[in-house]
C-alpha positions in Angstrom: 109.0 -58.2 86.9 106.7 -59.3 89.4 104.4 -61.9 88.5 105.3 -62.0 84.9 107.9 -63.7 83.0 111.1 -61.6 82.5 112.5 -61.2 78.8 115.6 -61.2 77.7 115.3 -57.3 77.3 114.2 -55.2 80.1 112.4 -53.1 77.8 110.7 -56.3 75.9 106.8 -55.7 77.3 106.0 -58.9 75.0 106.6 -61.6 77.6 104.8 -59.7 80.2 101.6 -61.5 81.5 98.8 -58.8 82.0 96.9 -60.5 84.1 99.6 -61.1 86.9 100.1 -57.2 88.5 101.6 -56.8 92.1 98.3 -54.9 93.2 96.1 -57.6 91.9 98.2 -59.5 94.2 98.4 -57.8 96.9 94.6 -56.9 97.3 94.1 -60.7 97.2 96.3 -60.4 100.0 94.8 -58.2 101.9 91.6 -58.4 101.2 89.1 -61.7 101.8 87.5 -60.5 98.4 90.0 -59.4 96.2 88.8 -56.3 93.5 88.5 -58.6 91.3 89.4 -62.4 90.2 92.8 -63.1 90.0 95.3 -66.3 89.4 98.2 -66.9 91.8 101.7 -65.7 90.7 103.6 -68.4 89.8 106.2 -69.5 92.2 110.0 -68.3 91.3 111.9 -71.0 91.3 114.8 -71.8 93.7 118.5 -72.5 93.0 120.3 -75.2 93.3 124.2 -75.0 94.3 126.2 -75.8 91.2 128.0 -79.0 91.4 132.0 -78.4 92.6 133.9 -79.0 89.5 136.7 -81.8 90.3 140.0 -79.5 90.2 143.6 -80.2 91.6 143.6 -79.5 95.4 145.3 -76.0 96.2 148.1 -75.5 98.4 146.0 -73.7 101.0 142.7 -74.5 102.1 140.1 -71.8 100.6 136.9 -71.5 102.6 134.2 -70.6 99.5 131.0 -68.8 100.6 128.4 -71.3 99.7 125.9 -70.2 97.2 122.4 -69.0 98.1 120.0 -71.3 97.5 116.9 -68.7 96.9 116.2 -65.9 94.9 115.6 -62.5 97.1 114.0 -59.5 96.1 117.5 -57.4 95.3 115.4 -54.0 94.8 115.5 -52.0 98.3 111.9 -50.9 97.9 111.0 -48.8 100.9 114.9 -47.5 100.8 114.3 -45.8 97.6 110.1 -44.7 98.5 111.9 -43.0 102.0 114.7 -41.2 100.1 111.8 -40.2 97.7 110.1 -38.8 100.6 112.6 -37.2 102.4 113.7 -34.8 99.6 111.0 -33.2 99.1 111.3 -29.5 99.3 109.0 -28.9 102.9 108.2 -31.0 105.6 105.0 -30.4 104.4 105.2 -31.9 101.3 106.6 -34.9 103.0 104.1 -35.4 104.9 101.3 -35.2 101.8 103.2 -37.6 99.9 104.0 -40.2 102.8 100.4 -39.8 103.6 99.7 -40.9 100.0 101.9 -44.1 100.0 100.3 -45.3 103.2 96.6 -44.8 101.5 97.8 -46.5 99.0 98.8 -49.6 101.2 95.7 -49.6 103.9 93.8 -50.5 100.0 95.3 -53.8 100.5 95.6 -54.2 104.4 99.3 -53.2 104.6 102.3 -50.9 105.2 103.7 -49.1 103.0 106.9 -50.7 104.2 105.8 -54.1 102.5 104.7 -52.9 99.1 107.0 -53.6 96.1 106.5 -50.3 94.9 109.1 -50.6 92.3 107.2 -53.1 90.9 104.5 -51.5 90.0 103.6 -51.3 86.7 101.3 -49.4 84.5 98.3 -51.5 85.1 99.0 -51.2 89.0 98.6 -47.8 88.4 95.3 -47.9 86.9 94.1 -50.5 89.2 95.0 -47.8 92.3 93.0 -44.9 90.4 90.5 -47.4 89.8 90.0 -48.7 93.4 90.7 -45.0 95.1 87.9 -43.9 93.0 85.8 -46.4 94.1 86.2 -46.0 97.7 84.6 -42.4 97.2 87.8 -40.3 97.7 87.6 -37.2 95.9 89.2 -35.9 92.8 92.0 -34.1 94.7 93.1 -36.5 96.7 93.5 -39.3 94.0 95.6 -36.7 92.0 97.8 -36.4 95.0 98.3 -39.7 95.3 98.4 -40.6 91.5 101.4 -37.9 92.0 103.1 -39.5 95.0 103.3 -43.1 92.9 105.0 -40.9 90.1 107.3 -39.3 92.0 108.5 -42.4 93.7 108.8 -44.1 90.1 110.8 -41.0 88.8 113.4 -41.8 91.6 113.8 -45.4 91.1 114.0 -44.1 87.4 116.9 -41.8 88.1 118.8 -44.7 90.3 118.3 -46.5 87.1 115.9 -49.1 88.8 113.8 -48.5 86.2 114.0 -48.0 82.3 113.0 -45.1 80.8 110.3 -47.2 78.8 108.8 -48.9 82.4 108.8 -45.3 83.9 106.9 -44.1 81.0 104.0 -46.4 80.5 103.7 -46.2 84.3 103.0 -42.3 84.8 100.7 -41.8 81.7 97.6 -42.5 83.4 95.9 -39.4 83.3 94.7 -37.2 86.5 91.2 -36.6 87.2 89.7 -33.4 86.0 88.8 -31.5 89.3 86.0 -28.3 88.5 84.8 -28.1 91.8 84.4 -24.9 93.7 87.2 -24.1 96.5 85.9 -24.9 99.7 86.3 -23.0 103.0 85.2 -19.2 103.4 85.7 -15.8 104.3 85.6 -13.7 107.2 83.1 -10.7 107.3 84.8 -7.1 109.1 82.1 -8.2 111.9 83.9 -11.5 112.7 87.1 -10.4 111.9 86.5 -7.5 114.9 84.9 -9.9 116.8 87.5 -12.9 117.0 90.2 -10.0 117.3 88.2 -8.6 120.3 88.3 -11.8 121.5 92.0 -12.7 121.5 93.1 -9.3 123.4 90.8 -9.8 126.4 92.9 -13.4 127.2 96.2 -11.3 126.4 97.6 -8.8 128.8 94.7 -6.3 128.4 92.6 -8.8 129.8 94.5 -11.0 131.8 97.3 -11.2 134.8 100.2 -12.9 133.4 101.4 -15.9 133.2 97.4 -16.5 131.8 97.8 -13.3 129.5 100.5 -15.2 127.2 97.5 -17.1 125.8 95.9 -14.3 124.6 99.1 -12.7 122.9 100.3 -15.6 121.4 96.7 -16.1 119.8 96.7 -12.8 118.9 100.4 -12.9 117.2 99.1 -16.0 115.4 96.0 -14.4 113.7 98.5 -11.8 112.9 100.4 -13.6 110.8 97.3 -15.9 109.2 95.1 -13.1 108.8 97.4 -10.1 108.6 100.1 -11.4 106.5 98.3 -14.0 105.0 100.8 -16.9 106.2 99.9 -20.9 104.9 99.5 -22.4 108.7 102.8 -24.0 107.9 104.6 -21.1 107.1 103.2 -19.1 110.3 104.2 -22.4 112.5 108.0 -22.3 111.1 108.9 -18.8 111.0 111.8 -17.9 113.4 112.5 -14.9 115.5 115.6 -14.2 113.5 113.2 -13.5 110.1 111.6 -10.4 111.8 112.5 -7.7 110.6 111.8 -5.2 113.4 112.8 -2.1 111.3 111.4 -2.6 108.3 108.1 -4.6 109.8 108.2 -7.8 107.6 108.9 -11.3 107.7 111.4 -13.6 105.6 108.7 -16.4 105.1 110.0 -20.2 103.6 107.0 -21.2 101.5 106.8 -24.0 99.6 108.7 -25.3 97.0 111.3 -23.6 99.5 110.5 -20.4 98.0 111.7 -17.4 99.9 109.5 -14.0 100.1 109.3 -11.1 101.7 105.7 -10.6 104.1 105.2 -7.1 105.0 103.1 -6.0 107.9 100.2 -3.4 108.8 100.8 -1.4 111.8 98.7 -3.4 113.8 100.3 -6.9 113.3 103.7 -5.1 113.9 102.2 -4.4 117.2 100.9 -8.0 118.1 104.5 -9.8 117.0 106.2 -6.8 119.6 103.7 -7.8 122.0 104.1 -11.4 121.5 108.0 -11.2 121.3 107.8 -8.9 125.1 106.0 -12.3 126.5 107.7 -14.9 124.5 111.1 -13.9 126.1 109.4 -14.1 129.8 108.8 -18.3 128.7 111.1 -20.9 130.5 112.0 -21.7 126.4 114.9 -24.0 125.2 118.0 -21.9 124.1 117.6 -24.0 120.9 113.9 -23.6 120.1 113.8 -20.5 117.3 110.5 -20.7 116.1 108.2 -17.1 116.3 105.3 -19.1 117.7 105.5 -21.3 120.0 102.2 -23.5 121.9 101.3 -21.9 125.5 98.3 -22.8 127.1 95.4 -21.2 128.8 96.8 -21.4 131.9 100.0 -19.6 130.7 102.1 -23.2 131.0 104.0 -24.4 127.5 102.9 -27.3 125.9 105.3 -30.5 126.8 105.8 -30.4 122.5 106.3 -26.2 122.6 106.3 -26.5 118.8 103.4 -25.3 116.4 102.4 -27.4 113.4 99.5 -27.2 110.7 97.2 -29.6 112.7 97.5 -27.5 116.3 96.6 -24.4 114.8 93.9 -25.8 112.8 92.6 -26.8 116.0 93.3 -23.5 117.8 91.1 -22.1 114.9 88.4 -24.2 115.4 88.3 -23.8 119.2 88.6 -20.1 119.9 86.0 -19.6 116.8 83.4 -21.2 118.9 84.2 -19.2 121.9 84.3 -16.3 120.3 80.6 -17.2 119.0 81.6 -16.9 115.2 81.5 -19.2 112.9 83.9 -22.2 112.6 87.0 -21.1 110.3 90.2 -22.5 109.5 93.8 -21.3 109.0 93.2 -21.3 104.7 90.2 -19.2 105.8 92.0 -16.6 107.3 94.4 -16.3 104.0 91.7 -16.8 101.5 90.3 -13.9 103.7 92.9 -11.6 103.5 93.5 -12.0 99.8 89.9 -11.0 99.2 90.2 -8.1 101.4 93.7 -6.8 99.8 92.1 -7.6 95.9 88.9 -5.3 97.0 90.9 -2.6 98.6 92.5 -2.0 95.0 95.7 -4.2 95.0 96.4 -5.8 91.9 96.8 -9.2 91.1 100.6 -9.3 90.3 101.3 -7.6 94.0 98.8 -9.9 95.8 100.5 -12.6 93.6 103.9 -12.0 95.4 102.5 -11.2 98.9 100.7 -15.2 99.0 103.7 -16.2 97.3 102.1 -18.4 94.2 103.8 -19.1 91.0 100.3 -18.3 89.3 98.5 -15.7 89.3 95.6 -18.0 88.5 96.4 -19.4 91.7 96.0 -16.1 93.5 92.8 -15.9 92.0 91.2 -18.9 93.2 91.4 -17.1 96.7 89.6 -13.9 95.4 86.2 -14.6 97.1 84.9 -11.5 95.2 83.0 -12.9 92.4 80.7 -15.3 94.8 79.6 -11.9 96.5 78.8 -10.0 94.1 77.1 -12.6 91.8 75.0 -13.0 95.6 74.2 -9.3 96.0 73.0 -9.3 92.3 70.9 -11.8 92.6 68.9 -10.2 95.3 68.5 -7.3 94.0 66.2 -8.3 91.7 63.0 -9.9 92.4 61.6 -13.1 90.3 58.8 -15.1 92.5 56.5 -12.6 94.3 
């Protein structure tokens, strides 16, 4: 243990000194007012080389490695937290959970690199929900990060770092209950023509070439987001080779590397042929297989021609406002196309597969239905005036 006296059994809590926690220590650390008043940890004490014991002299000189003369830390702490990380399922999820670990640290002025996170104990745990609380971050994101801390102690439980009792005590502190309403929005038919409208005339109706490639990737992209109901992710990773020309679908890797099968209308068929007839004009990478790739308004490919979650958030956000509708994001376009497939009479285990959740309470957290109609009743009828 860190800061605390270790027992003579690694599952013997008895010896443990609960005022001594590594993030009590580590806020004081980095922080000129610590969360609260805390003693020093003691100092662990240092070795001495044992005496040579007077033996016969050997035949052959023997060079002996001299013993160390200070304790070191022997747990590999960030080792363990970056293979933690980088078996997660999706990129995506790696990136979530890394970004949890390193708000985590900035608590205490560091990197996530110096943190003991093996060490942590159950009280560090609560002192993190404590403290993320009190900075004002929402329910969400301290049960993402209460996760990422459990997942990383569940490795170093599996490496046998940790006993079972330590790993225990450490991942019982409970999650915040979140009964908020989803955020984000739907897209009226009005918008959707409009913002459609607005992607063909910078595509090749609208524009010579090379400046029309703009407008058809956009328009693949909304195709995929809004027409297949793709996760940003998803839409950014899919390759050419998972387009299935004849049967117009796409073999989409979701998360939790689950596999589905995305069907399209005739209309997003026709805007990933279109898309494909300019991608293959590109001065692309033989080794670049991803369906989207970035191309901008002039036509020219981005010096990083890969998509990601962030660039088309921002695509979103910019050709929204010169489209003149209102801002919307990539989630907006799927929670839009749930809520259009639910109120053309799919049912919820087929719209269930086509977003690919494990829930079907899931799938109806997208269905936008119930806010509308509870709206449109309540304006119907008449109550001041």
């Amino acid at each position: 243990m860190f800061g605390a006296r270790m027992s003579e059994k690694m599952n013997d809590i008895k010896g443990l000194d609960a005022k001594r926690s590594v993030w009590r220590q580590l806020a004081a650390l980095g922080r000129s007012t610590p969360f609260r008043e805390i003693r020093e940890a003691p100092q662990l004490p240092q070795l001495a080389p044992n005496p040579p014991a007077p033996v016969d002299p050997p035949s052959e000189a023997v060079e002996l490695r001299p013993f160390p003369t200070e304790l070191v830390d022997p747990i590999p702490h960030w080792e363990v937290a970056e293979r933690y990380l980088t078996t997660r399922r999706t990129p995506a999820t790696e990136e979530t959970m890394r970004d949890a670990l390193e708000r985590i640290a900035r608590l205490t002025g560091r990197t996530a690199r110096d943190i003991p996170w093996l060490r942590l104990r159950r009280e560090d745990v609560q002192d993190i929900f404590v403290e993320l609380q009190r900075r004002g971050y929402s329910a969400r994101t301290v049960n993402v990060t209460l996760a990422a801390v459990r997942g990383l102690l569940t490795e170093a439980w599996e490496q046998g770092i940790l006993t079972g009792d330590e790993h225990t005590r450490a991942c019982r502190v409970r999650n915040l209950k979140v009964n908020r309403l989803p955020k984000g929005r739907g897209l009226s038919a009005d918008e959707i023509a409009t913002i459609m409208a607005h992607c063909r005339a910078l595509g090749p109706a609208g524009k010579e070439w090379p400046e029309s490639a703009y407008g058809a990737m956009l328009t693949a992209a909304f195709a995929l987001m809004l027409g297949a109901g793709l996760r940003a992710t998803e839409a950014a990773t899919v390759t050419v080779e998972a387009y299935d020309r004849r049967g117009r679908a796409l073999r989409v890797l979701g998360k939790g590397a689950k596999e589905r099968r995305a069907p399209l209308g005739d209309d997003e068929a026709r805007a990933i042929e279109d898309w494909l007839a300019v991608r293959a004009e590109l001065d692309l990478a033989p080794n670049i297989g991803a369906l989207l790739v970035r191309v901008h308004r002039s036509g020219a490919l981005g010096a990083s021609p890969l998509l990601d979650r962030r660039k088309l958030e921002a695509i979103c956000k910019l050709e929204a406002k010169r489209a003149g509708v209102l801002r919307f994001s990539p989630h907006d376009l799927r929670r839009t196309f749930c809520t259009t497939m639910l109120d053309e009479g799919t049912d919820l285990a087929t719209q269930q597969r086509l977003m690919g959740h494990s829930s079907p309470e899931t799938t109806a957290l997208y269905d936008l239905r119930p806010a509308e109609k509870d709206a449109a009743a309540r304006r119907r009828v008449k109550i001041i005036g």
